[in-house]
C-alpha positions, 0 to 999 in steps of 0.5 A, spaced: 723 835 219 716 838 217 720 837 210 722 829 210 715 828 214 712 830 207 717 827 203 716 820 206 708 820 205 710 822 198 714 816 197 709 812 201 704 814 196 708 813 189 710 806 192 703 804 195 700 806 189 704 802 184 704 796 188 696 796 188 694 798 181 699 792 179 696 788 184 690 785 178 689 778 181 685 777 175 691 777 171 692 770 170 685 768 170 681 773 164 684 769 159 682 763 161 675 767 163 674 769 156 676 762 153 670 759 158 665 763 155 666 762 148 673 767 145 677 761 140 684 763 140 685 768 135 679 772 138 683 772 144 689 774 140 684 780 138 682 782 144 688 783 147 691 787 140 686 792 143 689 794 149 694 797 144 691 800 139 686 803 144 693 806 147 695 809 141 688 811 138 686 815 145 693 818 148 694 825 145 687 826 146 688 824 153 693 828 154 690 834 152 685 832 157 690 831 162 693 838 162 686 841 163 683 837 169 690 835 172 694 829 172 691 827 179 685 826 176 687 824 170 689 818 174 684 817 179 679 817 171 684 811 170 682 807 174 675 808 175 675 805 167 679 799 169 675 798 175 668 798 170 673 794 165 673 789 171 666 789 173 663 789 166 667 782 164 663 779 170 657 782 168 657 781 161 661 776 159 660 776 152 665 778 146 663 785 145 663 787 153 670 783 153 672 788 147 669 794 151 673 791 157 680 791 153 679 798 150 677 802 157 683 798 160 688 800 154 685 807 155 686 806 163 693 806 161 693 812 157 691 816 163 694 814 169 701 812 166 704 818 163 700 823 168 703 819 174 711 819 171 710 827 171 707 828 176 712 824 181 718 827 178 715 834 178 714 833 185 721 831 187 724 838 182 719 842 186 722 839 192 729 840 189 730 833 189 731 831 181 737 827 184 733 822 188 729 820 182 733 815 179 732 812 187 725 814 187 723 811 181 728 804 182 723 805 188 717 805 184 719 799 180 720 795 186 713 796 188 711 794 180 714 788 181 711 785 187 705 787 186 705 783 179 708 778 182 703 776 188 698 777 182 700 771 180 697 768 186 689 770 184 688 763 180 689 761 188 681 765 189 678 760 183 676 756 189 671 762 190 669 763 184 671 768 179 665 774 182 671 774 189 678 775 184 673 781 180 672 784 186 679 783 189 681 786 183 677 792 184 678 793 191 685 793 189 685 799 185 680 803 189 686 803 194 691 805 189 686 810 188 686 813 196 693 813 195 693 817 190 687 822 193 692 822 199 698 824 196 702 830 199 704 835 194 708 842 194 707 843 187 702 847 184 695 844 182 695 845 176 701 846 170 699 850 164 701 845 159 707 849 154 705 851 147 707 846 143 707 845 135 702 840 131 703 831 132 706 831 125 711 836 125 713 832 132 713 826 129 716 828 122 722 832 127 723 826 130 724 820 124 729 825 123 732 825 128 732 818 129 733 817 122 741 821 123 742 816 128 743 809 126 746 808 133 740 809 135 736 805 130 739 798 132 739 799 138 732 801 138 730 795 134 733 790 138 730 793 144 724 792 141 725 786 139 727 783 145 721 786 149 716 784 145 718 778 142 719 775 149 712 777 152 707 771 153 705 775 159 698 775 157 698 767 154 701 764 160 695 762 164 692 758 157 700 755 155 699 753 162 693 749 162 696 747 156 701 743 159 697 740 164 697 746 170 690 746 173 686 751 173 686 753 181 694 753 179 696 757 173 699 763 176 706 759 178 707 759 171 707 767 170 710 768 178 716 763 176 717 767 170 716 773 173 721 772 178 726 771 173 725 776 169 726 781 176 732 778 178 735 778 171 733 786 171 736 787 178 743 783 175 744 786 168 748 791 171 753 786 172 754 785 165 754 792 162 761 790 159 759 785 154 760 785 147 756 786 142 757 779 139 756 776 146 748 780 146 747 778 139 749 771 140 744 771 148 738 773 143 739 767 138 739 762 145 734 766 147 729 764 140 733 757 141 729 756 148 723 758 145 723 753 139 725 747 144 719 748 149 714 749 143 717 742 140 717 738 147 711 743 151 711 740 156 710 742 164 717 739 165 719 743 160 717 749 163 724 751 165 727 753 158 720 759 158 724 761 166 731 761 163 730 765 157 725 769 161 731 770 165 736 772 159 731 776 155 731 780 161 739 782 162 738 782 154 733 788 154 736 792 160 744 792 156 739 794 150 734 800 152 741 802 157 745 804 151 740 806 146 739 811 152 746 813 152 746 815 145 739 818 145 741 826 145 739 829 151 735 834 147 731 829 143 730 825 149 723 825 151 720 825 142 725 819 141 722 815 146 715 816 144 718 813 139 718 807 143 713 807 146 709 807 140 714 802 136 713 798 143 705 798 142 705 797 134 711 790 135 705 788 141 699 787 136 704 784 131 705 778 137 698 777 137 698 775 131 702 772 131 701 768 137 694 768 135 695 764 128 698 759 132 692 758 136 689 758 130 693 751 127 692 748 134 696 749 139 699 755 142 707 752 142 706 753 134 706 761 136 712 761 141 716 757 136 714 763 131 717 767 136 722 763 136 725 763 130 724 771 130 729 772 135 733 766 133 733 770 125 733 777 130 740 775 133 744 774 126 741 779 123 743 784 127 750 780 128 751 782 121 749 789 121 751 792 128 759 792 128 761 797 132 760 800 139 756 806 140 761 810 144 759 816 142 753 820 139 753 824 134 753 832 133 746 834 131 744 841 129 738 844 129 738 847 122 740 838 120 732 837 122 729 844 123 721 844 121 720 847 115 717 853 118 722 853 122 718 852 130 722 849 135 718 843 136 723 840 142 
């Protein structure tokens, strides 16, 4: 009983602290907050590719960090930087302290989000329960969602002004971090990280791998296409005071589209038998709905943003479902670092992309950019991949072994 008591507070934490570190009731605002202060749009596209590289330049040091304070706090650090992330953007609402702002968020993520994936499936191992993690985790995810979609609704606070979201916002994070000071664990404090081999050697082991793969590799690329070339998160309170939302109502637009893009995921099960032509064409249709909302842009025509939302959503979890399947489980975790990283660096380019848009005169010029990525994104891969990825491979150590021969995996 004493078991499932402490077992329960666990789950209880994992979920209260994903609902309330994704409950940021400035996400629909800080946008629009910088753009009031003098940020153009290519300097908001600027700010934003921070966020990224920040991720990408600070994540091994600060997973060498991680493994010496712990993961707890490592996590709690986190956020802590983005609550000074929040604070600072209110009291300094300049480019150089939204720039600052953007990085220790980025950083923010480095900490607390891998430390937390570990630390939720090493607990439940501690408690002989690897089986529940795939539940645990859907659990989580769950939580993720609700709190971001009821984000959605801090455009509503503008009634009291910006200083009340930041301090919502705050406040919010400052439970999430009481949940995670308040989880029950069985695991030891600290885990002696293992002795691992240099970041080169594990990225050059890892092209390899990926290299040998060329399953992997499409499926890969898609993935990331369809995840990254369909994200407007970050622009959607600019694109919906665009198209003639007021300010007090921006976040409709990203709580219609988010939902949308959960129930897609909490549906795409149903089509795990679909064709490879079938995906190839959804992604085509996709682009197809991005280019004719940026030609009409209109607030009546929101609804092709929903639809493909929707679509792009059932599309992603088909892709990053079978690209799991033909990862070997041995390189499992390298290759998607991989991803993860790949994930970042196709971010950066949207912003770009997106930003040059702004730069022409409107943010539909970007979205039709986007489009017509995903439009060429759909044939390419209509012409290239041509056959199921029924089955991995064999690979053998000595095919992709370092050359001082470490096992780096």
């Amino acid at each position: 009983m004493e078991n499932k008591k402490s077992l329960g507070r666990f789950i209880t934490a994992v979920c209260g602290y994903s609902f309330f570190n994704k409950m940021t009731l400035l996400t629909p605002l800080y946008a629009i907050f910088m753009q009031s202060h003098g940020v153009s749009d290519i300097e908001l596209s600027w700010l934003l590719m921070l966020y990224p590289l920040a991720i990408l330049a600070t994540q091994m040091p600060i997973t060498w960090l991680t493994s010496r304070i712990g993961r707890r706090r490592a996590i709690i650090l986190g956020q802590i930087l983005k609550s000074i992330a929040f604070v600072l953007w209110f009291i300094w609402p300049t480019y150089a302290g939204f720039a600052i702002g953007m990085c220790l968020w980025g950083m923010q993520y480095a900490f607390t989000e891998p430390a937390f994936d570990a630390l939720m499936y090493d607990e439940l191992a501690a408690r002989h329960l690897r089986r529940a993690y795939t539940r645990v985790l859907g659990w989580r995810r769950a939580a993720q969602a609700l709190g971001a979609a009821l984000s959605a609704f801090g455009s509503l606070m503008m009634f009291f002004g910006y200083g009340w979201v930041t301090a919502a916002s705050v406040l919010a994070l400052g439970i999430s971090v009481l949940f995670i000071a308040g989880m029950h664990l069985v695991q030891p404090r600290f885990i002696k990280p293992p002795k691992t081999v240099g970041i080169r050697v594990l990225m050059r082991t890892g092209m390899r791998v990926w290299l040998m793969l060329p399953c992997v590799q499409m499926l890969m690329m898609l993935s990331l296409m369809v995840a990254n070339f369909v994200y407007l998160d970050d622009y959607l309170s600019p694109i919906a005071l665009s198209i003639g939302l007021p300010v007090e109502y921006v976040g409709a637009l990203p709580f219609i589209l988010m939902g949308c893009s959960v129930l897609g995921q909490n549906i795409a099960y149903k089509f795990s038998s679909l064709k490879n032509r079938t995906i190839h064409a959804a992604i085509c249709t996709v682009g197809l709905l991005f280019a004719l909302f940026s030609v009409f842009y209109s607030l009546w025509t929101a609804w092709m943003l929903a639809l493909a939302y929707f679509i792009a959503s059932i599309v992603n979890m088909l892709l990053y479902s079978r690209m799991q399947d033909a990862i070997p489980t041995r390189y499992r975790s390298l290759l998607l670092s991989l991803y993860n990283i790949g994930s970042n660096v196709a971010y950066v380019m949207v912003c770009l992309i997106i930003g040059l848009g702004g730069e022409l005169g409107s943010w539909r010029y970007g979205i039709l950019m986007m489009g017509l990525i995903l439009i060429w994104t759909g044939v390419w891969a209509a012409l290239f991949q041509r056959n199921e990825c029924y089955a991995t491979p064999a690979i053998h150590m000595t095919d992709i072994a370092p050359q001082n021969g470490t096992n780096c995996i």
